[in-house]
C-alpha positions, 0 to 999 in steps of 0.5 A, spaced: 500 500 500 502 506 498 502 508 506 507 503 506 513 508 504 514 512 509 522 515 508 521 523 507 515 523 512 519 519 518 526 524 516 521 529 517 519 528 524 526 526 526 528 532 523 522 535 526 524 533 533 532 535 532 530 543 531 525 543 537 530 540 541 535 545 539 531 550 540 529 548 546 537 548 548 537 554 546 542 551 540 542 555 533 540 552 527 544 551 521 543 554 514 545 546 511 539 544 517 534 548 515 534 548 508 535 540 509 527 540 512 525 545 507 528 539 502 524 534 505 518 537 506 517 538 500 519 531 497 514 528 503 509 531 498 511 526 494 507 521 498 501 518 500 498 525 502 491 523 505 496 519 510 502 520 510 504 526 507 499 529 512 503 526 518 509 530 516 505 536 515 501 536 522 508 535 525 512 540 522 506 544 524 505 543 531 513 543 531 513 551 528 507 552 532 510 550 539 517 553 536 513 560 535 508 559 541 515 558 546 518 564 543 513 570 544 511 568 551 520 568 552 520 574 551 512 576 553 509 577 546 514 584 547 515 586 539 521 590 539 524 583 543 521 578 538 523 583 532 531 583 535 530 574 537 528 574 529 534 579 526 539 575 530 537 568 527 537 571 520 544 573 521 545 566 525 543 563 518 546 567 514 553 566 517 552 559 517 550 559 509 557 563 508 561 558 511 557 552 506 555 556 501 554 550 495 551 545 500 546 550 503 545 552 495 544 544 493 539 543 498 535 550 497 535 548 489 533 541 491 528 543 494 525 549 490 525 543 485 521 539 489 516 544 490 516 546 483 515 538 482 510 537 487 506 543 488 502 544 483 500 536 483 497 537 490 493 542 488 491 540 483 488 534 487 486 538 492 482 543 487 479 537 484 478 534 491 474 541 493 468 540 487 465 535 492 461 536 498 462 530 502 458 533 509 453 529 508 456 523 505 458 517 509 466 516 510 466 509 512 470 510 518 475 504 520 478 506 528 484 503 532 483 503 539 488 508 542 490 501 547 493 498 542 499 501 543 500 497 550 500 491 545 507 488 545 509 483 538 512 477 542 510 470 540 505 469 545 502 475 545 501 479 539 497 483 534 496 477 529 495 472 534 490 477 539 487 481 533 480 482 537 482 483 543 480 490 543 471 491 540 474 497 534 474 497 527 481 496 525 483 495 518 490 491 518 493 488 524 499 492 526 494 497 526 496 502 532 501 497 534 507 498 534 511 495 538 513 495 546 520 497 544 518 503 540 513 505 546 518 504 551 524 507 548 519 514 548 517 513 556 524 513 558 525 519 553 520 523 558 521 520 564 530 521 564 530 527 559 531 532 564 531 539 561 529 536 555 523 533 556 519 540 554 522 537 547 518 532 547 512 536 547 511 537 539 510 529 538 507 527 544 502 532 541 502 530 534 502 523 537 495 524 541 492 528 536 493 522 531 491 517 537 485 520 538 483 521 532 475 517 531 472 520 524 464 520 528 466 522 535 472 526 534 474 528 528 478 534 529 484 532 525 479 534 519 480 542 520 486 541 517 485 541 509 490 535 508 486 530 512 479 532 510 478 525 508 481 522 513 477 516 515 482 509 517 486 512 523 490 505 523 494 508 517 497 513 522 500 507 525 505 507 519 509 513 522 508 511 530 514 509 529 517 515 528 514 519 532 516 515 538 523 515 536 522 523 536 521 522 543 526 517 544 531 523 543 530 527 549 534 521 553 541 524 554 547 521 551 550 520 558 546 515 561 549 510 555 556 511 559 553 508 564 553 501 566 544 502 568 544 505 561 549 500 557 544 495 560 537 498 558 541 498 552 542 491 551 534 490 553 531 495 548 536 491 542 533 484 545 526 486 546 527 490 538 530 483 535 525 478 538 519 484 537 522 483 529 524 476 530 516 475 531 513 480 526 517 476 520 515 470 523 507 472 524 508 476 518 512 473 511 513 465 514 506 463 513 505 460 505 502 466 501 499 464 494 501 470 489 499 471 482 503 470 477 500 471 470 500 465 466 502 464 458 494 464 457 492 470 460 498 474 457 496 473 451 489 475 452 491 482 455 496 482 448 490 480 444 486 486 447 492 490 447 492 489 440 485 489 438 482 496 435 478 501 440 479 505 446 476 501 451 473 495 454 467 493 457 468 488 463 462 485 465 460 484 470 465 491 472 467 493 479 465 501 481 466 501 488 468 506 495 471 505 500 465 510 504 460 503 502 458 509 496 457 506 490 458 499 492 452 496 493 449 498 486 456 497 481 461 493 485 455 488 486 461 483 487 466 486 490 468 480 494 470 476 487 472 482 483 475 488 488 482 488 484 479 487 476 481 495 475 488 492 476 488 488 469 488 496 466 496 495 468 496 489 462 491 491 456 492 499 456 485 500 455 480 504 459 475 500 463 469 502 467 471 499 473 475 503 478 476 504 486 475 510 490 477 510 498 471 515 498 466 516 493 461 521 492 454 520 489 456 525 483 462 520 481 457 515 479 450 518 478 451 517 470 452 510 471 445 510 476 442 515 470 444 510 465 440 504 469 447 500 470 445 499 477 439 494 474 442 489 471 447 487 477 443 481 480 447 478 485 445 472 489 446 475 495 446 483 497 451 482 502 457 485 496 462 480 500 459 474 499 455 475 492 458 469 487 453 470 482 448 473 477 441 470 479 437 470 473 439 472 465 438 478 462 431 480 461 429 482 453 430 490 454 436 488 458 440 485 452 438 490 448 441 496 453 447 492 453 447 491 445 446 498 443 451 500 448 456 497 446 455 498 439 456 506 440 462 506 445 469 505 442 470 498 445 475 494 444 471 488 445 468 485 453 472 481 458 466 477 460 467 474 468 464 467 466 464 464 473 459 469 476 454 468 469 449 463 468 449 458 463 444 461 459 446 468 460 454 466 457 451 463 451 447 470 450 452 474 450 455 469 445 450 469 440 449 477 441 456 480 441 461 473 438 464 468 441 470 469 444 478 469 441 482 468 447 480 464 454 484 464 461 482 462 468 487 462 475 486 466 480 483 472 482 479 473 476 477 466 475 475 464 467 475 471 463 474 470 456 475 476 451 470 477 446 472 482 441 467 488 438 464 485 431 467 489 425 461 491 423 459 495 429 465 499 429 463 504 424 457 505 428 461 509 434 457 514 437 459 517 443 455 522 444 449 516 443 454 512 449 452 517 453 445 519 452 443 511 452 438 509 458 436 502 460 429 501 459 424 502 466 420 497 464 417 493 470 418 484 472 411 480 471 410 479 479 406 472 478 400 472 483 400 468 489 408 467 489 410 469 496 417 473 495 421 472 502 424 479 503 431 475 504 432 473 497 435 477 493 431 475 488 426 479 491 430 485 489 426 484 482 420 489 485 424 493 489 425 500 488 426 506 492 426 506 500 429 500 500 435 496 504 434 488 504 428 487 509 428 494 512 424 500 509 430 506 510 426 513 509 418 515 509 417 512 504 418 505 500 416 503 493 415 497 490 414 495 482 411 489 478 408 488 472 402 484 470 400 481 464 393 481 466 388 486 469 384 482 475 382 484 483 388 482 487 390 483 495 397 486 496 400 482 503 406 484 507 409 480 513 412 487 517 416 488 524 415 496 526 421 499 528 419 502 535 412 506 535 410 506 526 404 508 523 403 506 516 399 507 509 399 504 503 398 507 496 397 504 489 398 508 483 398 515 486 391 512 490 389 510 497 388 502 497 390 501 506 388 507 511 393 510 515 395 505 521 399 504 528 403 498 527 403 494 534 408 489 533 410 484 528 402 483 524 400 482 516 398 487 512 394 486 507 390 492 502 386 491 496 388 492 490 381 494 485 381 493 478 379 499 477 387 502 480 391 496 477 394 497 470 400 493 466 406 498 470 403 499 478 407 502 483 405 500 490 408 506 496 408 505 503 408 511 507 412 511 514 412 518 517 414 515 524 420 513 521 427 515 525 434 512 526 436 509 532 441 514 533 437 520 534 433 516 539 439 514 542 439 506 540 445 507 537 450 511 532 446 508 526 443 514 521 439 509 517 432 512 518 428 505 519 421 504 519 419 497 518 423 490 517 418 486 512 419 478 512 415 476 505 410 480 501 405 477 496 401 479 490 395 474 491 388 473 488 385 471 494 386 475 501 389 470 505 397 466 504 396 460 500 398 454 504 404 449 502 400 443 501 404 437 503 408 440 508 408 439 516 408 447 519 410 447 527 406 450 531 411 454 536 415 456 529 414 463 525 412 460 518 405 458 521 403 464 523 402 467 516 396 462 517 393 464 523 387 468 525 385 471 531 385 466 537 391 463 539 396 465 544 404 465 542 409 459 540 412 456 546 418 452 543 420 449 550 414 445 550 413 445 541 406 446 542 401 453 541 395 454 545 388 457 543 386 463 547 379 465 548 372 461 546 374 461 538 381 460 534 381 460 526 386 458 521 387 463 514 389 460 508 387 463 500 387 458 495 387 459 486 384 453 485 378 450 488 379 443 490 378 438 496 383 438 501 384 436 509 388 438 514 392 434 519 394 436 526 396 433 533 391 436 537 390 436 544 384 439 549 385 443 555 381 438 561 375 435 557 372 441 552 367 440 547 370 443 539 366 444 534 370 446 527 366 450 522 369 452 514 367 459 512 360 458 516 359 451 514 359 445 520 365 440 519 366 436 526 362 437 533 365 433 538 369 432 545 376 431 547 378 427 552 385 432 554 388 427 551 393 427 544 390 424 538 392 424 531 386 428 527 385 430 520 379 434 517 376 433 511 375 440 507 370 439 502 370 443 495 363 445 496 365 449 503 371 452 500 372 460 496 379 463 494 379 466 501 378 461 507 377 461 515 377 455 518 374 457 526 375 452 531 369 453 537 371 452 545 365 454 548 368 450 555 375 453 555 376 456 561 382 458 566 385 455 572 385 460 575 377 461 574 376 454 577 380 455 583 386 450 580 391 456 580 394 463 578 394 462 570 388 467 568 389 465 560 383 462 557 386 455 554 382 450 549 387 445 545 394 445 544 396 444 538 403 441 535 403 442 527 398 442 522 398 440 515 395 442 509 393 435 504 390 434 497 384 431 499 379 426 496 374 428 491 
């Protein structure tokens, strides 16, 4: 990583530390010194500038700032004195220059050449940096405990081998761990330094500062322009080194000339050897698998490399951000393809794919314009553990992807063939070609290059490229399917306001297509986050009045024909949706209204049952079934109990047809049940208190598209009511399971 070349920001700080020591002794400075920080200053821009380049800057700041600090209250901000401190080391300088004119000269040309280099680059990126406002964007904050600085890198205890010790977000393992010597080496420079320990003062400084640092709860770094993206505070720990050193210059040479100091010396040079010894252990003994590229995949890059265009398409292709922005709608398989934009190195060619420490949604809003974030379907929205597309290209899908490539300068696709299905590779071979070159190995997997057919190359339009939009047509949502709100494939239908099962904002959009037009109910199985009320709307109409959502329930609205068109739109309104941190939960900014955990589009009201499987009563898929009636699942004992007189069984059904109902059933003592199928008397008789076996026939004649089968108990009672003890709930059966059966005609 590029934070891992430190050399002019680490020279820096010790020079850092040397002229804060000087000046503290009340030593003058050389012309040769002064020129040599202002050589390195320079050529510190020429490193990671986010981190480490930051690091140098904020050291030599809080150094000058404590030199000028300490100067004005020496001489009690009096101007005519400070005017006199300031003539002084001017001629201090300029002797100091007369006696090594060339060196002194060298270095200040060095260093004007530098500045001249690298100046301009830092402000260039800073100017394009500043065209983005980033306050209400997300930084994806990564954070290293302060505490493990106290870690030492022994072979029992370690930062590889104790790497969760502490519950943060650090990002690698050495993160703000560098080791015991360093840190002891800095304490004894505080505690033995004397007269010197006001030395120190800058880089303990420097050190809190960095130490503390937190992007959420204490970002006050961020005031300084070179660590306005600032987020990963581990990456500081690649200088702590250093600035521990800094402090650690403060010990005096004479305690080395005597025998404690010669044997504290000898303990710091055994404890760095095995803190070392161990590091390399930990770190570059374990077998590591590097890719080397093999003769295929050369040669695909040299045909690429060779074929005429100015760009490929990677498909599928990787944006993605540091910040989480971006991500979750182009960079859908992260996991797999993280480093993809990395093969540029080998082709030349422009790609699609790239990555940002810190995206803005301006950066990528041409690709979510353009549709792109709609034709990545992974199998899993978690974007680490995505390994698929789910489902082929739909029609207009494939007619998108064609027309674009026809109007862009490509030089052809690079297709990831491991995370197509069959049939989409096959697509794209009868559409695009089939492929000239072929490799497979690690990172990517199987690739194949398919070059842009000749004839299509006169048609380069760029100005088309840009403008081309994937149509917003709507999936076909077949009724009666169910769709469980943890499937990815569910995202078919899911628009705005949506993060997986969570509603995030006031509003949540979901869309379908229907191929024909007909009476339907929408049902959604929802959990309120807190006190929610919610409305639901179709096509811009009222279908479901507003509500107060009270625990987990089903909410079912009717969608008239009269509102239903080919293309629909169902919303739902949440105006009580909050973020736990602004109620004090937690430091989640996500505004949530509801968890869902299925939806169905249906014909009739109530869930269609699965026929043939067994539904455990104490578990939570029965409950889609379940009327009013019936007390909680109680899994210790397997069973769910009726409350009250009168419990009843909901299920819809598309075909008419006879059916029955197994169920393990008990009544509570001795009860008299009587069962009845929308009005109709199916059974009357007693239980005995006793478990039996039974099953109900439900015939055809008795059965609708939506249907409730009532269980009455007019003898349940309470123990309490007949003096048997404390429980005041009114029982009447107990059941097991149920089960939905063809039945006989």
């Amino acid at each position: 990583m590029i934070v891992a070349c430190v050399h002019w920001a680490a020279l820096g700080i010790l020079l850092d530390a040397i002229m804060v020591r000087r000046h503290c002794a009340g030593r003058r400075w050389s012309a040769r010194l002064v020129a040599l920080r202002a050589l390195v200053l320079f050529l510190s821009l020429s490193l990671d500038l986010g981190y480490v380049a930051g690091v140098a800057l904020t050291s030599f700041l809080v150094s000058a700032g404590f030199i000028a600090v300490r100067a004005v209250l020496a001489d009690r901000a009096a101007l005519g004195r400070l005017q006199v401190r300031a003539a002084a080391a001017r001629d201090e300088l300029l002797e100091s220059f007369r006696a090594h004119k060339v060196q002194v000269a060298s270095l200040a040309i060095a260093a004007a050449v530098a500045g001249a280099f690298y100046g301009p680059l830092v402000l260039e990126v800073r100017s394009a940096a500043s065209r983005f406002d980033f306050h209400n964007v997300p930084i994806g904050m990564w954070w290293a405990n302060p505490a493990r600085m106290l870690i030492p890198v022994l072979p029992f205890f370690n930062p590889v081998r104790d790497e969760w010790l502490f519950n943060d977000s650090h990002e690698g393992l050495f993160a703000a761990s560098p080791g015991a010597f360093f840190v002891l080496a800095a304490l004894l420079g505080v505690l033995v330094a004397g007269r010197r320990r006001l030395s120190t003062v800058p880089a303990l400084v420097a050190l809190a500062l960095f130490l503390t640092f937190h992007g959420y709860d204490r970002p006050w770094l961020k005031v300084l322009p070179w660590f306005s993206f600032a987020r990963v505070s581990g990456r500081f720990s690649a200088l702590y080194p250093a600035l521990l050193v800094a402090v650690s210059l403060a010990v005096p040479d004479s305690l080395f000339r005597r025998r404690t100091g010669r044997v504290v010396g000898l303990l710091g040079a055994a404890l760095l050897a095995v803190e070392a010894a161990t590091a390399y252990q930990v770190c570059f003994t374990r077998p590591k698998r590097f890719w080397t590229p093999d003769p295929p995949f050369l040669a695909m890059m040299a045909t690429i490399r060779e074929s005429p265009g100015a760009a490929v398409l990677d498909w599928p292709f990787c944006i993605a951000g540091g910040n989480g922005i971006g991500t979750g709608e182009v960079g859908r398989f992260y996991g797999l393809q993280a480093g993809i934009s990395s093969l540029q190195v080998f082709h030349g060619k422009k790609i699609m794919s790239t990555y940002f420490g810190r995206l803005h949604p301006d950066q990528f809003r041409a690709y979510r314009l353009a549709g792109w974030p709609r034709l990545f379907l992974p199998d899993n929205r978690d974007c680490g553990v995505a390994r698929r597309q789910r489902r082929d290209f739909l029609p207009w899908e494939w007619a998108f992807l064609e027309e674009f490539v026809k109007s862009n300068d490509f030089a052809g696709i690079v297709l990831y063939t491991d995370i197509l299905p069959p049939e989409t590779v096959a697509g794209f071979h009868a559409r695009f070609g089939g492929p000239v070159a072929a490799a497979r190995g690690e990172p990517y997997g199987a690739i194949e290059f398919i070059p842009k057919r000749r004839e299509w190359q006169a048609l380069v339009d760029p100005a088309l490229g840009r403008q081309l939009r994937l149509e917003n047509r709507l999936v076909p949502w077949p009724p009666n399917q169910l769709l469980r709100m943890d499937d990815p494939g569910t995202d078919d239908w899911l628009r705005e306001g949506w993060d997986g099962t969570n509603t995030e904002g006031h509003l949540a959009e979901v869309a379908f297509a229907l191929d024909r037009i007909e009476p339907l109910y929408w049902s959604i199985r929802v959990r309120p986050y807190g006190r929610q009320r919610m409305s639901v709307e179709l096509n811009g109409h009222d279908v479901f009045p507003t509500k107060l959502l009270r625990g987990k329930e089903t909410v079912m609205a009717p969608l008239p024909v009269e509102l239903l068109r080919r293309q629909n739109r169902i919303v739902l309104r949440l105006p009580d949706a909050r973020s736990p941190k602004s109620v004090g939960y937690n430091g989640d900014t996500r505004v949530l209204g509801i968890e869902a955990e299925w939806m169905q589009l249906g014909r009739h009201r109530y869930a269609g049952p699965p026929i043939g499987e067994r539904l455990a009563m104490d578990r939570r898929k029965v409950e889609d079934f379940l009327g009013p009636g019936w007390g909680k699942g109680e899994p210790e004992f397997a069973v769910r109990s009726t409350r009250g007189h009168a419990a009843s069984i909901r299920f819809g059904l598309d075909e008419i047809r006879p059916l029955s109902l197994g169920l393990e059933v008990e009544t509570v003592e001795s009860q008299r049940v009587t069962v009845e199928l929308n009005g109709v008397r199916l059974w009357t008789g007693r239980g005995d208190g006793a478990w039996v076996t039974a099953n109900l026939a439900l015939p055809a004649a008795a059965l609708r598209p939506d249907n409730e089968l009532v269980f009455l108990l007019p003898d349940a009672h309470s123990r309490k009511s007949v003096g048997r003890g404390l429980d005041d709930r009114v029982l009447g059966l107990a059941v097991r399971w149920i089960q939905f059966n063809p039945g006989s005609p």
